[in-house]
C-alpha positions in Angstrom: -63.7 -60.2 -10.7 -63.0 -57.8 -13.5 -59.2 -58.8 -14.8 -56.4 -55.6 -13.9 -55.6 -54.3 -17.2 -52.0 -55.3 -18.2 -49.2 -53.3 -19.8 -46.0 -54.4 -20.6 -43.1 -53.0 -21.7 -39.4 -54.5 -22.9 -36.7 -52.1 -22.4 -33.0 -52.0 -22.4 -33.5 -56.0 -21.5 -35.1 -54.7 -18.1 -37.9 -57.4 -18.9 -41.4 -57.0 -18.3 -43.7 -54.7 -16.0 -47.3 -55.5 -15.7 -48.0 -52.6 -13.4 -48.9 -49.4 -15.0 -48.3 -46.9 -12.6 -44.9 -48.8 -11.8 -43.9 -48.6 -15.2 -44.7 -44.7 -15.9 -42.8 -44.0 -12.6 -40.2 -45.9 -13.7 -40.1 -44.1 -17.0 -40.2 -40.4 -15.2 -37.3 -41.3 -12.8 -35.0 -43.2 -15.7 -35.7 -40.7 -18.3 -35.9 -37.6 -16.2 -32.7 -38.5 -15.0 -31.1 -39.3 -18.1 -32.4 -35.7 -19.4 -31.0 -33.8 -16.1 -27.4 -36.2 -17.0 -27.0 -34.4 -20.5 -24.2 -32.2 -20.9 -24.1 -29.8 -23.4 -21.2 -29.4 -26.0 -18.3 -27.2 -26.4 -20.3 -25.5 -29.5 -23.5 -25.3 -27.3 -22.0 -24.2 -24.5 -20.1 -21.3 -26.8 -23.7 -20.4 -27.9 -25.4 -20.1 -25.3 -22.7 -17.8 -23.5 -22.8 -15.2 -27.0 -26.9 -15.4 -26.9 -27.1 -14.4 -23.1 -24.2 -11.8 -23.4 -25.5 -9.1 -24.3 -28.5 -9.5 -21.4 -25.4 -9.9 -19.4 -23.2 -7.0 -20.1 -26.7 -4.8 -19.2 -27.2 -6.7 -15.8 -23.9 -6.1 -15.3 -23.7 -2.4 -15.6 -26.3 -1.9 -13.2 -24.8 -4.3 -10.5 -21.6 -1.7 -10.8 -24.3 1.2 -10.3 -24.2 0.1 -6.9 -21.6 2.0 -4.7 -20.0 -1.0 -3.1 -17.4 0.0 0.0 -17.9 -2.0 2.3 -16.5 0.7 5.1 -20.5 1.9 5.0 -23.2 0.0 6.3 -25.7 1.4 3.2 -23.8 0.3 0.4 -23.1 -2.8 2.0 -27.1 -3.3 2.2 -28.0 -2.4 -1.1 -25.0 -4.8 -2.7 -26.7 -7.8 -0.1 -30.1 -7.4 -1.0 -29.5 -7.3 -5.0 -27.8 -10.6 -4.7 -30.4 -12.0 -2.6 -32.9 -11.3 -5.3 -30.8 -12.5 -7.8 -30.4 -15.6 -6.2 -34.3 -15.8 -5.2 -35.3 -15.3 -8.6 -32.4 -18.6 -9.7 -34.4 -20.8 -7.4 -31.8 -20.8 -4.7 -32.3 -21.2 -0.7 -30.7 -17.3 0.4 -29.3 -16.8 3.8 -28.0 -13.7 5.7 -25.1 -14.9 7.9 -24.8 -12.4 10.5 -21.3 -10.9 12.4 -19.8 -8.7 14.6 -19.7 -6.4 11.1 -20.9 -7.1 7.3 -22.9 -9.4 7.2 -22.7 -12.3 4.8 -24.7 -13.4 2.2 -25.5 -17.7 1.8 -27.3 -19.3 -1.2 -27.7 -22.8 -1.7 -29.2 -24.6 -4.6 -29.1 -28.7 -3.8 -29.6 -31.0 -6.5 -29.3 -34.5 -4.5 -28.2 -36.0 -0.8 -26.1 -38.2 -2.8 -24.7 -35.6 -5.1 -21.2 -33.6 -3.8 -21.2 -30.1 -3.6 -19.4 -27.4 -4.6 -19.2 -24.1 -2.5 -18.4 -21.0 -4.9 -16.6 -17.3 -3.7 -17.8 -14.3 -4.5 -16.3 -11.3 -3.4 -19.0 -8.2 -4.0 -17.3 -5.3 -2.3 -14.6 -3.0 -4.3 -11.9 -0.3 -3.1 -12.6 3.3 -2.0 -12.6 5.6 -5.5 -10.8 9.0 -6.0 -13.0 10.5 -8.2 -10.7 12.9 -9.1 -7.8 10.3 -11.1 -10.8 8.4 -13.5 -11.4 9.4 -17.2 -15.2 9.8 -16.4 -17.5 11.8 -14.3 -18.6 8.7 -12.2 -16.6 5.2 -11.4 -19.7 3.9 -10.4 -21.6 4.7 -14.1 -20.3 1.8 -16.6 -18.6 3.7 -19.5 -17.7 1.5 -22.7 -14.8 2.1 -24.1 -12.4 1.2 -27.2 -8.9 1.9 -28.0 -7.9 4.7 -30.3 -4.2 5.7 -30.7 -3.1 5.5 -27.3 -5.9 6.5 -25.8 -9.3 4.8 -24.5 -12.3 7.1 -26.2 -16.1 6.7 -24.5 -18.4 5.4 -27.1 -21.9 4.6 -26.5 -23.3 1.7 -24.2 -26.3 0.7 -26.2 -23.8 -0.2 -29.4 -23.3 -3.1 -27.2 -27.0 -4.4 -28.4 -26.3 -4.5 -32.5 -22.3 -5.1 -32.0 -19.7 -6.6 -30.0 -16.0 -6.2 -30.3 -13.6 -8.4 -27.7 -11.3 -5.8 -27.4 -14.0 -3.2 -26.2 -13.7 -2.8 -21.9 -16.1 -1.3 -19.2 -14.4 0.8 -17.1 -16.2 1.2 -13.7 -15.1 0.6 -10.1 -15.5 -3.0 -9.3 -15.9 -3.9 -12.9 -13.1 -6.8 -12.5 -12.5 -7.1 -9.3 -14.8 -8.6 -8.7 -18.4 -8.0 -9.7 -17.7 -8.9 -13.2 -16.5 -12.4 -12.1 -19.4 -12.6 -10.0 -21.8 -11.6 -12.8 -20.1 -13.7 -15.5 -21.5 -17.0 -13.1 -24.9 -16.1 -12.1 -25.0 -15.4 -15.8 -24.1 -19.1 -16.6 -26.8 -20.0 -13.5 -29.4 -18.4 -15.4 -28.4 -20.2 -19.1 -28.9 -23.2 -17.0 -32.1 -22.3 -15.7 -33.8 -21.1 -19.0 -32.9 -24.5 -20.6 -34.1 -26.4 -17.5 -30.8 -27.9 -17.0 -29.2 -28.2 -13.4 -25.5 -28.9 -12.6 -24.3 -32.8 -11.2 -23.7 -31.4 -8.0 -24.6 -29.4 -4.9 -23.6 -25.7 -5.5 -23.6 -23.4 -2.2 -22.6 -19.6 -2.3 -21.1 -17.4 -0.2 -21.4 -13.6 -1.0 -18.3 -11.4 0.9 -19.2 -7.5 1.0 -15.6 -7.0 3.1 -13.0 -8.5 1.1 -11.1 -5.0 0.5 -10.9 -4.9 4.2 -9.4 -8.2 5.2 -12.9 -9.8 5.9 -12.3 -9.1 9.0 -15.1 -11.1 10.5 -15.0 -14.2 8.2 -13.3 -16.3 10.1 -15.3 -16.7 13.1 -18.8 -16.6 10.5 -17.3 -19.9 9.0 -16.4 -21.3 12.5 -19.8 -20.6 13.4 -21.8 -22.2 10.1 -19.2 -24.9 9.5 -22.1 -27.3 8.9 -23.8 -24.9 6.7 -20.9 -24.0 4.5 -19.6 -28.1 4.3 -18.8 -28.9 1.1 -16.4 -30.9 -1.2 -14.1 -27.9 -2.6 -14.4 -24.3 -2.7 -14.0 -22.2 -6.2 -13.1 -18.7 -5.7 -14.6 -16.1 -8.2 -11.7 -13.7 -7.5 -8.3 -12.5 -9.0 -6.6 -11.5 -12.3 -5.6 -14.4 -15.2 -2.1 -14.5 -16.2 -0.1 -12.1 -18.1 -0.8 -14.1 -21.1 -4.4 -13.4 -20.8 -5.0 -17.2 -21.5 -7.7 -18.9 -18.9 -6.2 -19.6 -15.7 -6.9 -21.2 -12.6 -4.8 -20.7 -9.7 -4.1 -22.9 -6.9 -3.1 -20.6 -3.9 -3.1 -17.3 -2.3 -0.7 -15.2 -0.7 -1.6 -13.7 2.6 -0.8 -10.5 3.9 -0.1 -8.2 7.0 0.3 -4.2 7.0 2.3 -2.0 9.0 2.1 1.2 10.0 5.8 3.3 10.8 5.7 6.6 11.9 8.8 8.5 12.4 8.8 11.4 14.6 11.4 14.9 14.0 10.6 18.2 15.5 7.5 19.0 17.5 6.1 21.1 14.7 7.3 21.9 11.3 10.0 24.2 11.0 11.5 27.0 8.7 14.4 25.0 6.5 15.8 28.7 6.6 15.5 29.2 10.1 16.6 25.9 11.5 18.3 23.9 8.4 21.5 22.5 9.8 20.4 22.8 13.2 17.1 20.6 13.3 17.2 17.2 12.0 15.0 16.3 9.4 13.4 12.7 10.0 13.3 12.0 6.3 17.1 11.2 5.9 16.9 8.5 8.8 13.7 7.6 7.4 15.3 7.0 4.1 18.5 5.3 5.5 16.4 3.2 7.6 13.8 2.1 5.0 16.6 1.5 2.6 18.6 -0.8 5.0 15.6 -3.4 4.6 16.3 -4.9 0.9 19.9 -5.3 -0.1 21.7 -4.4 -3.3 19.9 -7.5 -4.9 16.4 -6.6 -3.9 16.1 -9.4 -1.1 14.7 -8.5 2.1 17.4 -8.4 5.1 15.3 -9.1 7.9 17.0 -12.4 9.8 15.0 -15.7 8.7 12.6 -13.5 6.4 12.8 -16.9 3.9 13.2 -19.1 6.3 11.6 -22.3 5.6 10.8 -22.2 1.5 11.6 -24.8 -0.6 10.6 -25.2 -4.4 11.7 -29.3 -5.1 12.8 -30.4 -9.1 9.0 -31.2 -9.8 7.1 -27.8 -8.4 9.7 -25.8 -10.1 9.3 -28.0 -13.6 5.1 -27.1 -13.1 6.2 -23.7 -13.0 8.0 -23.3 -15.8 5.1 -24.3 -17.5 3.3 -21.1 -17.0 3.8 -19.1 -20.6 5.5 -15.8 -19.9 9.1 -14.4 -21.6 11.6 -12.2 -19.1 12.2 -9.5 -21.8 8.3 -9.1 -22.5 7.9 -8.6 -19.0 10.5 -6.6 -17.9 9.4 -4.3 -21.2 5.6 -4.4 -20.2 6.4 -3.4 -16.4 9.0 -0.7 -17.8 12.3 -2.1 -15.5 15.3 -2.7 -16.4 16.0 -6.1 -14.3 13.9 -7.9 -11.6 15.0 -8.2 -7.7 16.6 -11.7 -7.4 14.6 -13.8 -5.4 13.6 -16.8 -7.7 15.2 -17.9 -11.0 11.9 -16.4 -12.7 8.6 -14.2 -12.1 6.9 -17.9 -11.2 9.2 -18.4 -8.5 9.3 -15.5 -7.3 5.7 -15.2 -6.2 6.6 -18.3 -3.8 8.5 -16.2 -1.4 6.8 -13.8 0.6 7.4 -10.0 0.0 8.3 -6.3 1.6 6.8 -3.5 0.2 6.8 0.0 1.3 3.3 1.1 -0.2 2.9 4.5 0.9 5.1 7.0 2.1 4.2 10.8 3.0 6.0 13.9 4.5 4.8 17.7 4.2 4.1 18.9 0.5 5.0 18.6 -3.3 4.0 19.6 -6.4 1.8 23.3 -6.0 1.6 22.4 -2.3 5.3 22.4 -1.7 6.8 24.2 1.3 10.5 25.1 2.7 10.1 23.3 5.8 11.1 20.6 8.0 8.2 18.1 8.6 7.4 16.9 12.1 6.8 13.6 11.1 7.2 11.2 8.2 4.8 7.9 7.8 5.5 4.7 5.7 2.7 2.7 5.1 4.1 -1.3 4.4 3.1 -4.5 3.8 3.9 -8.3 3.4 2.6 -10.8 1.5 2.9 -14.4 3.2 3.4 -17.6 1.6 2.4 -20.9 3.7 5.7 -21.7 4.9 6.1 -17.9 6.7 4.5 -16.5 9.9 3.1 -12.9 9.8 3.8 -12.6 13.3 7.3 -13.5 13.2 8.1 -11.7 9.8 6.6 -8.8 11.8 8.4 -8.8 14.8 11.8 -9.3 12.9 10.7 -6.0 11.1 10.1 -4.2 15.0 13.5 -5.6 16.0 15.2 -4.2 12.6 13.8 -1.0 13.4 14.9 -1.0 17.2 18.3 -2.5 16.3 18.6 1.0 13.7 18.7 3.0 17.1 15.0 3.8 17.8 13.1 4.1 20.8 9.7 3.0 19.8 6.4 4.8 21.4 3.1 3.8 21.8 1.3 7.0 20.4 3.0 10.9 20.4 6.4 10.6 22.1 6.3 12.6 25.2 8.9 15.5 26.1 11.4 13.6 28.0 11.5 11.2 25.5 12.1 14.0 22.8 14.9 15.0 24.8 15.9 11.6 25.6 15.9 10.1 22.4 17.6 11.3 19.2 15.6 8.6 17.1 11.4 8.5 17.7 9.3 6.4 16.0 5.5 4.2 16.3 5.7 0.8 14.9 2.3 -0.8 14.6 0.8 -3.8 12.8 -1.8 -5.9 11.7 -2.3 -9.4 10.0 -5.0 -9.8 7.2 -5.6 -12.7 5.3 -3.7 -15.9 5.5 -1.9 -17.6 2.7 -3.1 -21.1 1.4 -2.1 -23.7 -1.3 -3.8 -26.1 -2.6 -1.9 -29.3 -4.8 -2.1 -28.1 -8.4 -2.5 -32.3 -9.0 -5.5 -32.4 -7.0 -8.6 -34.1 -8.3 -9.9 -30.1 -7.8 -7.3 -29.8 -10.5 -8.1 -32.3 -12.4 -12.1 -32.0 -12.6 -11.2 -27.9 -13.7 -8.9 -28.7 -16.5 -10.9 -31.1 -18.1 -14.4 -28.7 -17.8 -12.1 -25.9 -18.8 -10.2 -27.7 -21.8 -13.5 -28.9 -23.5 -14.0 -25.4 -23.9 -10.6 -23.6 -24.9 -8.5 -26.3 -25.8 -5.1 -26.8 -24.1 -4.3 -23.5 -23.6 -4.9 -23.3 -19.9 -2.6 -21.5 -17.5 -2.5 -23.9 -14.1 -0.5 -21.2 -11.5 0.8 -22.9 -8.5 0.0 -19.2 -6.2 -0.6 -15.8 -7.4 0.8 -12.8 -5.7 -2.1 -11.2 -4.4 -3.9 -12.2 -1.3 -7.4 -13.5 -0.9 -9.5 -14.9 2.1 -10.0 -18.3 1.9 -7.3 -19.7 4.7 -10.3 -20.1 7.2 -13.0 -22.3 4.6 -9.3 -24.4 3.9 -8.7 -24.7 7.6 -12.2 -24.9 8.9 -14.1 -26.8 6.6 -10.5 -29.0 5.3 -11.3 -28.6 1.6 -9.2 -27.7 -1.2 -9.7 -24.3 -3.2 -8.8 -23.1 -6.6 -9.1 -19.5 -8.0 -10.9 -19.1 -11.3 -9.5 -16.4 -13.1 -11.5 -14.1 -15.7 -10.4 -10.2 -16.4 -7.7 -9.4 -18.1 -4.1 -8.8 -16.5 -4.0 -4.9 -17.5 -7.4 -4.4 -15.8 -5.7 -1.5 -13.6 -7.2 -3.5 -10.0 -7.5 -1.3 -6.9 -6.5 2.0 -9.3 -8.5 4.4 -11.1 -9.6 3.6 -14.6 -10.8 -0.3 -13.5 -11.9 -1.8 -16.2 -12.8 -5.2 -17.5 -12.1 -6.4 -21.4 -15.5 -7.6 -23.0 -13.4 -11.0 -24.9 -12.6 -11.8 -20.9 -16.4 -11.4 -19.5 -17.7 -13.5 -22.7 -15.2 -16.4 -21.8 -16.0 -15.9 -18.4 -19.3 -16.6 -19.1 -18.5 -19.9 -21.0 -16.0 -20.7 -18.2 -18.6 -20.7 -15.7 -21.1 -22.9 -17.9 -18.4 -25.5 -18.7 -17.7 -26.2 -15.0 -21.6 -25.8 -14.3 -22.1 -28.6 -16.5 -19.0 -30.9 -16.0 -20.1 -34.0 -13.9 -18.2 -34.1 -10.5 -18.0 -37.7 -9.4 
């Protein structure tokens, strides 16, 4: 019998194979995973994010080319099926999770059984626009800008592919809240893909084309995938960094609910001539009332509105860790003194809030008229903390009002009522998202600042909640994972108004954040 070839090999004191095939499988699996292990360095990773930006900054502009409110069906479509061909192209599994409204979009990219995962937030959809209030023909047509004097001046969009300066911004609807986010990663997703690299862990998507309206349907969609969605912690691609424009990561999320209060006078409007002193005019009670709900101090009045919230030695210590000066901020927001709930800004976004966030009655300005208005509105909201119920916060508010004097009516008060009732008024509410917190010492926390410091250093801003409100309560609740929020634009990126816009330093170092957490090893 003809004798098997031999070949043998010594490695790493592994001792001796005789089998060929053996040993070349062996060498693929060892050395294929030792090459898929490599991480790259700070300076790589810094490379990598300046050689793909300018690609970037392009894709980018024509994912905010996309009118993206998600109140219509079409633009809703047209956002979904870019990102599932985005995703496609990336390699990734794509799913459409149908609801009772938007649907969602999944992606999943898995790397090993064995490996954890990490399930990432994108929000895609953006606020209505009024054309009329931007400094450009179209929010939806990214328009570079730079700063000159005190004003931003257009300068042309292909400059961006022979120069780059940080302090340049795109303004466009959506630009920072949150499409540029949402670009910045799939950006890093493709710098891993062109160098053949993959991530440590599992990485599942979920794509939200709702967010501006409460995701009003996300709850029962992760109720009804809960296996689909499991993961080991969420990262939300969503929300503003600090004040000090340093990276951030935030830990938690106010929630909110909205109110509507309409307050009813005459049947029609009336001639202030005519029937001044004689008619009542609803925007005097309307005023005494709205005032009677925040004290000289600026706290709300409503009974047990703080009930509940306590900030121990240690929590308060973390948050006095967050960089930020009264005076610069009371100059930057142009007030002469804050409302005193909390010893500082960071303790005060621990408490929830009453705003009044609209508030309308006849004319001003060239519209003006000398009249009487039938009705006044005031649009309000509250943002919730963990500790505080939106239920109860708004009921207290509905007994406030009652407790003024008013007979509350389900729609337009009838005419025994008017007659009945000197004080008419609609109270009407709804809850949104709800608040969530997750332990800024978490090992979430932990695995963030160390992909995040390789990177920048020690200049990392951890916040224990910021004061807006985003949906992640049900994936917390449902799935029981924690959930951080990785913060990219810049503070004074004018969210939800007109003249959005997104600072090119912040999309760049979005970029590299993304990458740095794409390659850190989760164990």
């Amino acid at each position: 019998m003809k004798q098997k070839s031999q070949f043998s090999v010594q490695i790493f004191g592994l001792g001796k194979f005789r089998n060929r095939t053996f040993c070349l499988l062996f060498f693929c699996c060892f050395f294929g995973r030792f090459i898929s292990a490599q991480r790259l360095s700070s300076e790589e990773i810094q490379a990598a994010a300046k050689d793909k930006f300018s690609d970037a900054i392009f894709d980018l502009k024509s994912f905010l080319a996309l009118r993206n409110d998600g109140h219509f069906p079409e633009e809703v479509e047209q956002n979904l099926k870019w990102c599932d061909s985005v995703f496609s192209a990336l390699d990734f599994e794509v799913k459409r999770i149908s609801t009772e409204g938007a649907p969602l979009l999944f992606a999943e990219q898995k790397i090993s059984k064995k490996a954890k995962t990490i399930l990432f937030y994108l929000q895609i959809d953006g606020q209505p626009v009024d054309s009329t209030k931007w400094n450009q023909p179209n929010a939806f047509e990214a328009t570079l800008k730079e700063k000159q004097a005190s004003d931003w001046k257009t300068i042309a969009f292909e400059k961006l592919q022979t120069e780059y300066d940080a302090d340049w911004r795109i303004f466009a609807r959506s630009a920072s809240d949150s499409k540029g986010p949402a670009m910045a990663f799939i950006s890093a997703l493709q710098i891993l893909q062109s160098k053949k690299l993959k991530p440590q862990f599992n990485i599942k998507v979920i794509m939200d084309f709702q967010e501006e309206m409460g995701s009003p349907h996300l709850a029962p969609a992760v109720v009804a995938n809960k296996e689909l969605l499991a993961a080991d912690m969420m990262l939300i691609m969503d929300g503003t960094r600090h004040l000090s424009n340093l990276p951030t990561l935030c830990y938690g999320a106010r929630g909110i609910a909205t109110a509507t209060l309409r307050v009813f006078g005459p049947r029609t409007p009336l001639h202030s001539g005519q029937y001044g002193n004689f008619a009542p005019n609803p925007i005097f009670e309307t005023a005494k009332l709205l005032g009677s709900l925040k004290d000289e101090n600026g706290r709300v009045t409503l009974a047990g509105f703080y009930d509940g919230i306590s900030i121990s030695d240690s929590e308060k210590k973390a948050l006095l860790q967050v960089p930020e000066n009264r005076d610069s901020l009371l100059l930057r927001l142009g007030v002469a003194g804050p409302d005193a709930v909390g010893d500082n800004y960071q303790e005060a976004l621990q408490y929830p809030t009453l705003n009044i966030r609209g508030l309308k009655a006849a004319w001003v300005g060239n519209e003006v008229r000398t009249i009487i208005p039938a009705e006044v509105i005031a649009e309000i909201d509250m943002r919730l903390v963990p500790e505080s119920d939106g239920t109860r916060l708004m009921e207290a508010l509905k007994s406030h009002i009652q407790a003024q004097g008013y007979h509350l009516v389900d729609s337009l008060p009838t005419d025994a009522e008017r007659r009945t009732h000197p004080k008419l008024a609609s109270f009407n509410y709804r809850l949104g998202s709800k608040p969530f917190r997750t332990p800024m010492d978490s090992d979430t926390g932990t695995f963030l600042n160390t992909a995040l410091q390789k990177v920048f250093g020690e200049d990392i801003v951890n916040m224990r909640t910021t004061g807006g409100s985003q949906p992640i309560a049900p994936f917390i609740n449902t799935l029981g994972i924690p959930a951080v929020s990785v913060r990219i634009p810049n503070p004074d990126n004018n969210i939800h108004s007109p003249n959005e816009n997104l600072r090119l330093g912040n999309f760049l170092e979005g970029i590299v954040t993304c990458l740095a957490i794409l390659d850190q090893p989760l164990d």
